[in-house]
C-alpha positions in Angstrom: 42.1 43.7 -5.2 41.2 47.5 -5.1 38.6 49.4 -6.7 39.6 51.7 -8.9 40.0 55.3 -8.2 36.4 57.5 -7.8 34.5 54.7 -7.0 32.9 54.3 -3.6 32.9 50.8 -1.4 29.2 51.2 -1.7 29.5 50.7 -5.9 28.0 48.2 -7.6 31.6 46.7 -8.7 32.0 45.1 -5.7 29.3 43.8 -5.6 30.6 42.1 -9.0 33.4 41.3 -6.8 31.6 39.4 -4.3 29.5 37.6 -7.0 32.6 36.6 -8.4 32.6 32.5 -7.9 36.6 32.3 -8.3 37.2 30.7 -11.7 40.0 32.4 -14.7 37.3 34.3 -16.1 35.6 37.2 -15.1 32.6 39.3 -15.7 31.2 42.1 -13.0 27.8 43.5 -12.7 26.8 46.1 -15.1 26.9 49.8 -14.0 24.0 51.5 -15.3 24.6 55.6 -16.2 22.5 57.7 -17.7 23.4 58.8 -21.3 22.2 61.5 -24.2 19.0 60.6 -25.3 20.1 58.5 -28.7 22.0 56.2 -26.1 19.6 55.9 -23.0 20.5 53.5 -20.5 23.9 52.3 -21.4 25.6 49.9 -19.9 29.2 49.7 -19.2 31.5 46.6 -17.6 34.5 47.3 -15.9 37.2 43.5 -15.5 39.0 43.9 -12.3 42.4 44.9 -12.6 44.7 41.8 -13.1 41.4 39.8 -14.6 42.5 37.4 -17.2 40.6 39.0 -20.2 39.4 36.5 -23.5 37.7 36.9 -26.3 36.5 40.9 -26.6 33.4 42.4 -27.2 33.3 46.5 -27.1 30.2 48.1 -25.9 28.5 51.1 -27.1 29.1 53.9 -24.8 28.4 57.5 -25.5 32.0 59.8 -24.9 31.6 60.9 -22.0 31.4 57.5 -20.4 34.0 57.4 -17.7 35.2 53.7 -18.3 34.9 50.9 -21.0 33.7 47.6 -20.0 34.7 43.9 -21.6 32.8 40.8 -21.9 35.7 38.1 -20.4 35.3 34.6 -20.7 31.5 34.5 -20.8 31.1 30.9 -20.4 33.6 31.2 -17.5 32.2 33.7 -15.9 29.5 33.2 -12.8 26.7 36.3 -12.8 23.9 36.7 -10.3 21.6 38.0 -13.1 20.9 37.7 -16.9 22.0 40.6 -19.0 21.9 40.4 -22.7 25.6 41.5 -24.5 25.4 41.9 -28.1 28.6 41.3 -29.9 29.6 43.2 -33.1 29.7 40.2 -35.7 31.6 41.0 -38.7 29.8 40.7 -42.6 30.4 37.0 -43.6 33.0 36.6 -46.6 31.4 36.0 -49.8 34.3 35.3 -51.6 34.9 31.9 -49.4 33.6 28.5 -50.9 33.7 25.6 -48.9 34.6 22.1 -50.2 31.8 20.3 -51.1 31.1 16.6 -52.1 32.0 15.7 -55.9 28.7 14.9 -57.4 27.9 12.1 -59.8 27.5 15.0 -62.8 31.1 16.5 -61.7 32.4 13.4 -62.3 30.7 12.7 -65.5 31.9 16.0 -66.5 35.2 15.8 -65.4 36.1 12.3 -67.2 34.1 13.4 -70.6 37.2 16.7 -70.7 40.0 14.4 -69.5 39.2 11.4 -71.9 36.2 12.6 -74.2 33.1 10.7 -75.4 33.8 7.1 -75.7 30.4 5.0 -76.6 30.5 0.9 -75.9 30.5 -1.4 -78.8 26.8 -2.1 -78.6 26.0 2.0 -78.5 25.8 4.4 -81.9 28.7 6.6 -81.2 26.7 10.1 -81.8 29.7 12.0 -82.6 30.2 13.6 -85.6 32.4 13.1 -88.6 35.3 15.0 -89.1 34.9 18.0 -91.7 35.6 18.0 -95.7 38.4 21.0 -95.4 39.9 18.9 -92.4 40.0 16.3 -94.3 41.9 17.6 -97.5 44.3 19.5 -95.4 45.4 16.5 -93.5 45.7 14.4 -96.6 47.7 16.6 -98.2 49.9 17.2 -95.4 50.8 13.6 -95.5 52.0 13.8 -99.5 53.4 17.1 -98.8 55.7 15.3 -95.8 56.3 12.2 -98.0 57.9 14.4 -100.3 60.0 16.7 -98.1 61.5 13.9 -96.4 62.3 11.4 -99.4 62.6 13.8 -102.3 66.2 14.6 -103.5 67.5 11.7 -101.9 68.4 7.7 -102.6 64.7 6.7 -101.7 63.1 9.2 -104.4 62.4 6.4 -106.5 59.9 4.5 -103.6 58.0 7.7 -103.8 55.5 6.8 -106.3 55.2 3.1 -104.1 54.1 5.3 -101.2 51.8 7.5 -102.6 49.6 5.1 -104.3 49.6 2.9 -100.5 48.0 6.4 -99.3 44.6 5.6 -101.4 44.8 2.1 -100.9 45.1 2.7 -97.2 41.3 4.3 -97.5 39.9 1.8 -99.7 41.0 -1.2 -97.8 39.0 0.4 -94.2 36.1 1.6 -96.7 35.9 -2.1 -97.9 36.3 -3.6 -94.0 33.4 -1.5 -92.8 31.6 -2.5 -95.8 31.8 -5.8 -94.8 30.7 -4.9 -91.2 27.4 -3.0 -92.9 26.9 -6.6 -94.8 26.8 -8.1 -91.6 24.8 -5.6 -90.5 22.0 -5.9 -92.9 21.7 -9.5 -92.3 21.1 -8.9 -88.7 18.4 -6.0 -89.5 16.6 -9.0 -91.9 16.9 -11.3 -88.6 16.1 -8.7 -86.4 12.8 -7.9 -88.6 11.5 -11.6 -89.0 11.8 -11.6 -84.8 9.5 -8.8 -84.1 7.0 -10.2 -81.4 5.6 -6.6 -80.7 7.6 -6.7 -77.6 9.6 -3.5 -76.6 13.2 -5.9 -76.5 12.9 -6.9 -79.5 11.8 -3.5 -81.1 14.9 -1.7 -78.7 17.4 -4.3 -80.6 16.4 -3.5 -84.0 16.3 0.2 -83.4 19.7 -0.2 -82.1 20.7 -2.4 -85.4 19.3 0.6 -87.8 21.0 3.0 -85.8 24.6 1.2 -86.3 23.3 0.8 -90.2 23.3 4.3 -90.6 26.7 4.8 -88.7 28.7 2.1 -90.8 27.2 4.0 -94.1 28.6 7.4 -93.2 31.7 5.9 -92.2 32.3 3.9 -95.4 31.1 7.0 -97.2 33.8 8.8 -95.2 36.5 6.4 -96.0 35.9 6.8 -100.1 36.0 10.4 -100.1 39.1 9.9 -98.4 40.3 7.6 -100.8 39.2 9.9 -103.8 40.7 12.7 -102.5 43.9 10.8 -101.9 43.8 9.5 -105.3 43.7 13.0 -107.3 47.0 14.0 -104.9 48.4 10.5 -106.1 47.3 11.5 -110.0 49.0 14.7 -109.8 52.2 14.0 -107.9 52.5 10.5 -110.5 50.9 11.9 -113.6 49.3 8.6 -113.6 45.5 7.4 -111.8 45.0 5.4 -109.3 43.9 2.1 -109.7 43.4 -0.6 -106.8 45.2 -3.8 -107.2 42.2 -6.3 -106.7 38.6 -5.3 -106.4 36.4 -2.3 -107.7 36.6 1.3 -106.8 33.3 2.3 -106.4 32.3 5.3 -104.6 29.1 5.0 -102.8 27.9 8.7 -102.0 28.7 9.8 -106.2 28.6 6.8 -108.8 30.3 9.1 -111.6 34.1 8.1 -112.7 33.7 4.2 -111.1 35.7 1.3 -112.1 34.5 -2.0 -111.3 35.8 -5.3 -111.6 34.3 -7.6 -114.2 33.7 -10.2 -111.6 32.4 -8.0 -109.2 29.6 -7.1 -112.2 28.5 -10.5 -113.1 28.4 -11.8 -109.7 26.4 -8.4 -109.2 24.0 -8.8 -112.0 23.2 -12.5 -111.3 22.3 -11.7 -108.0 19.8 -9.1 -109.9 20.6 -6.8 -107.3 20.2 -2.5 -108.4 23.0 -1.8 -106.7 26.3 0.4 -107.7 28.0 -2.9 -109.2 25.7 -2.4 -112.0 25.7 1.2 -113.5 22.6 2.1 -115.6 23.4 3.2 -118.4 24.5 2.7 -122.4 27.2 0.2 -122.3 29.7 0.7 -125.1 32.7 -1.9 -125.3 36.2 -0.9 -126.1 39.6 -2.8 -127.5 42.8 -1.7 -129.2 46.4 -2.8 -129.2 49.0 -2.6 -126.5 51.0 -1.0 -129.3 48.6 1.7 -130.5 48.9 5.0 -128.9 46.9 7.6 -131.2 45.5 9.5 -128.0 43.8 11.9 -129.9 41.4 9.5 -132.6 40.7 7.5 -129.1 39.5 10.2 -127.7 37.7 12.1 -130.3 36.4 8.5 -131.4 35.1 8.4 -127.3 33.9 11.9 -127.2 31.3 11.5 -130.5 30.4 8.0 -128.5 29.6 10.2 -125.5 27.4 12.9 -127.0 25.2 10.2 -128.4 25.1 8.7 -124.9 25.2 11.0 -122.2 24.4 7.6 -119.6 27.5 6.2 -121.4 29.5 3.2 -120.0 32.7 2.1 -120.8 33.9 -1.1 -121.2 37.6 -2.5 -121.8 39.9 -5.2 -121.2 42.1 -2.9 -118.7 45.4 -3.2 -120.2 48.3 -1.4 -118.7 49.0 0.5 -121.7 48.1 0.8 -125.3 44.6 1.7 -126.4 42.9 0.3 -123.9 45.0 2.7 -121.2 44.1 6.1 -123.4 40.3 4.9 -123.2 41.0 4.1 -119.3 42.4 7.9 -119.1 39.6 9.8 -121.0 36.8 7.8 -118.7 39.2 8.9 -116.0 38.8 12.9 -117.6 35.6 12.8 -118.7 34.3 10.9 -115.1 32.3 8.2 -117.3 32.1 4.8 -115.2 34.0 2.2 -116.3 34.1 -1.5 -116.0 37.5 -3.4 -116.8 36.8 -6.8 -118.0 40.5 -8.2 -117.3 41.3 -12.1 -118.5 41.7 -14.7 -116.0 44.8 -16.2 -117.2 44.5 -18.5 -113.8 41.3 -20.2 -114.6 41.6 -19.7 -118.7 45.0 -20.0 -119.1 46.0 -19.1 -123.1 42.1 -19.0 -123.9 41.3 -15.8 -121.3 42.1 -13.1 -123.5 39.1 -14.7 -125.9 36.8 -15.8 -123.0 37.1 -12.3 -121.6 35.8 -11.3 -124.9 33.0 -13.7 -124.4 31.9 -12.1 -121.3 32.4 -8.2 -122.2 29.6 -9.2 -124.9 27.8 -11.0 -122.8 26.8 -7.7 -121.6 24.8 -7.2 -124.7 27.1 -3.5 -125.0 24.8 -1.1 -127.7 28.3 -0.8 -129.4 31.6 -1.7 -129.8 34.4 0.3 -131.0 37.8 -1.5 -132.2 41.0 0.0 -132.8 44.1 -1.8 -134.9 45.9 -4.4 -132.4 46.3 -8.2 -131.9 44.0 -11.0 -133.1 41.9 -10.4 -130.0 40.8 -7.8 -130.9 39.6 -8.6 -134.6 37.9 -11.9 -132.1 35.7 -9.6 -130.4 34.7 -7.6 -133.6 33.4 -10.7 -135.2 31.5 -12.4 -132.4 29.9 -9.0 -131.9 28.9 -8.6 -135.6 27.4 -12.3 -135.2 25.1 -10.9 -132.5 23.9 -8.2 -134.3 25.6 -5.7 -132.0 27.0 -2.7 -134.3 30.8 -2.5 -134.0 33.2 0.6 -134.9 36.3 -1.0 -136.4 39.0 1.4 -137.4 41.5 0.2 -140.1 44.9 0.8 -142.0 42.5 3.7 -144.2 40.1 4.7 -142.4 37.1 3.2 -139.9 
């Protein structure tokens, strides 16, 4: 192996040479030469020639350096004496992220996008309700869709069927999650006769009050629902909804209610001050199926409401007749109203007259009669015997 060309046997590369200890790699002996004055005592390295060269560090030289010198295999490589060899190091990447660990609050993340918040049964689920405008725009999507898809066709005539099931649909999960808040209350009484003064027990009824007020906006939810659904059901029947069994009452706004008779007397033995008994001036109602003067009902009504602004109606509920224009202008005029229908069940041929027995048990201020059946004339007479002042309109006049 020859030196390279204009440099003496005496050089200090072969003395590299000689330090050599004979492995793949290779590194000689620097050659110190004197540069300018910015680059004093620079070094340079010069391989052998057919050297096996790895990984490449370039030194500073100045330009007028004769040769260039690599670092080769530096591990490899066997040298008599220390020399430090900087290598240039190139500016880390910012832009690279390794993979870290997923973290118990990436997970929690992660699984609260993918499958949103779901509380357990025994937590209040703090999420909130969905908005009025929602609301209205999704209900009347669904009447609006009932009606493009059955309308002008053989099923037309189930329309009506379907739109009052809309309502009723509402009302039936307002009255579930009324029973829920019954339960509810019963545990809170519990819950309060338990209290110890220990944290457990003060946790638990927290909890109970918590799920109280939960079940109340949800029920409150569910009968604006069902109100809403029950004007679209008014103006695509021309008719008011009406729910088959039980009393519509709407918890949040007590205006325009109808409540069952049995519902009130159950209510007002229990002497609870609850919505099943409306404060107010009671004023009892009868006519005729066949009497259908809309406009003395109403005017008759109206003059009964401006002396009672608090007024209540009250009426036998029949599906048509007087008693129907009365149901209509409490509908129009949102005046609560409580329907005191017979039980033909229990009374059999007497209901008609016991219902009559209980609408006055009410002790109404007034009652107003219009022409009809012998039922009717019944109620006027037991009311005159209790000195309650009756409105009785005749052939000629009232």
């Amino acid at each position: 192996m020859g030196a390279p060309a204009g440099l003496p046997r005496g050089d200090p590369y072969h003395a590299g040479l000689r330090a050599f200890s004979g492995s793949v790699g290779f590194l000689p002996l620097p050659v110190r030469r004197r540069g300018p004055s910015f680059l004093a005592d620079q070094e340079t390295l010069l391989p052998p020639p057919g050297a096996s060269l790895g990984r490449c560090a370039l030194l500073a030289v100045p330009a007028s350096a004769r040769v260039t010198g690599f670092a080769v295999r530096p591990r490899e490589a066997r040298l008599q004496r220390t020399e430090t060899i900087m290598d240039l190091i190139l500016p880390p990447d910012d832009t690279f992220e390794p993979h870290h660990a997923s973290s118990p609050t990436d997970r929690f993340i992660y699984e609260m996008q993918v499958y949103g918040y779901r509380p357990f049964q025994d937590e209040p689920d703090p999420r909130p309700l969905p908005e009025e405008p929602q609301v209205q725009s999704a209900i009347t999507a669904i009447f609006d869709a009932f009606t493009e898809m059955l309308g002008d066709t053989r099923l037309e005539p189930d329309l009506e069927d379907l739109f009052w099931s809309i309502p009723n649909l509402f009302h039936r999960a307002g009255e579930r999650i009324h029973r829920e808040l019954d339960r509810n209350e019963e545990a809170q009484r519990t819950g309060q006769r338990e209290q110890d003064g220990s944290e457990v027990k003060s946790v638990e009824l927290e909890r109970l009050i918590a799920e109280g007020v939960t079940l109340l906006e949800r029920r409150n939810a569910f009968e604006f629902m069902r109100d809403y659904a029950a004007d679209l059901f008014e103006a695509q029947s021309g008719s008011s909804w009406r729910p088959r069994t039980g009393s519509k009452v709407n918890h949040a706004n007590m205006t325009a209610a109808m409540i069952d008779s049995r519902d009130f007397l159950s209510a007002r033995r229990r002497a609870e001050t609850e919505v099943l008994i409306p404060a107010g001036t009671k004023i009892a109602f009868s006519g005729g199926t066949d009497y259908n003067d809309h406009e003395l009902i109403w005017a008759k009504l109206d003059q009964a409401h401006a002396k009672h602004p608090d007024m209540v109606l009250l009426h036998g509920g029949s599906p048509k007749g007087a008693e129907r224009i009365a149901a209509c202008w409490a509908e129009a005029r949102k005046v609560t109203q409580i329907t005191f229908k017979p039980n033909w069940t229990k009374h059999a041929k007497a209901a008609p007259f016991r219902r009559n027995d209980d609408m006055l048990s009410v002790m109404p201020a007034g009652v107003i009669v219009f022409p009809g059946s012998g039922i009717s004339g019944n109620l006027a007479d037991k009311a005159r015997r209790l000195g309650i002042p009756v409105w009785q309109k005749t052939g000629d006049g009232a």
